[in-house]
C-alpha positions, 0 to 999 in steps of 0.5 A, a space after each residue: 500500500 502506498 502513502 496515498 493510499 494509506 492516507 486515504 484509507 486513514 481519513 475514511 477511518 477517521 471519518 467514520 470514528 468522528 460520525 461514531 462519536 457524535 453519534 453517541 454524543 460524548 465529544 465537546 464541539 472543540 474535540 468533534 472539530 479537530 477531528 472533522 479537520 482532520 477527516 477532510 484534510 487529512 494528517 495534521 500537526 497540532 500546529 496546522 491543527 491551531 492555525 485552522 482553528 485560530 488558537 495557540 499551539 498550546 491551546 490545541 495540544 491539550 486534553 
């Protein structure tokens, strides 16, 4: 399996796991929205994860 595919295959994975959770309704919004960033931009860092969201790196790191 190739980089691109693996990638693919993980933000599907990761996709599935967001619908799940919220499904079960146990996530906060902040935790559902850095794993909706991640289901539609796939692998991220914490830092391009605080940049899409607007806060600092430490911010985003936690929990």
């Amino acid at each position: 399996m190739d980089e691109t595919q693996l990638a693919e295959e993980l933000r599907a994975t990761v996709g599935q796991l967001v619908r799940a959770v919220r499904a079960i309704d146990e996530m906060t919004p902040g935790e559902a929205a850095v794993l909706g960033y991640l289901d539609r931009g796939g692998p991220m860092t914490t830092a391009d994860v605080a940049h899409e969201r607007g806060v600092s790196h430490q911010s985003a790191s936690r929990r």
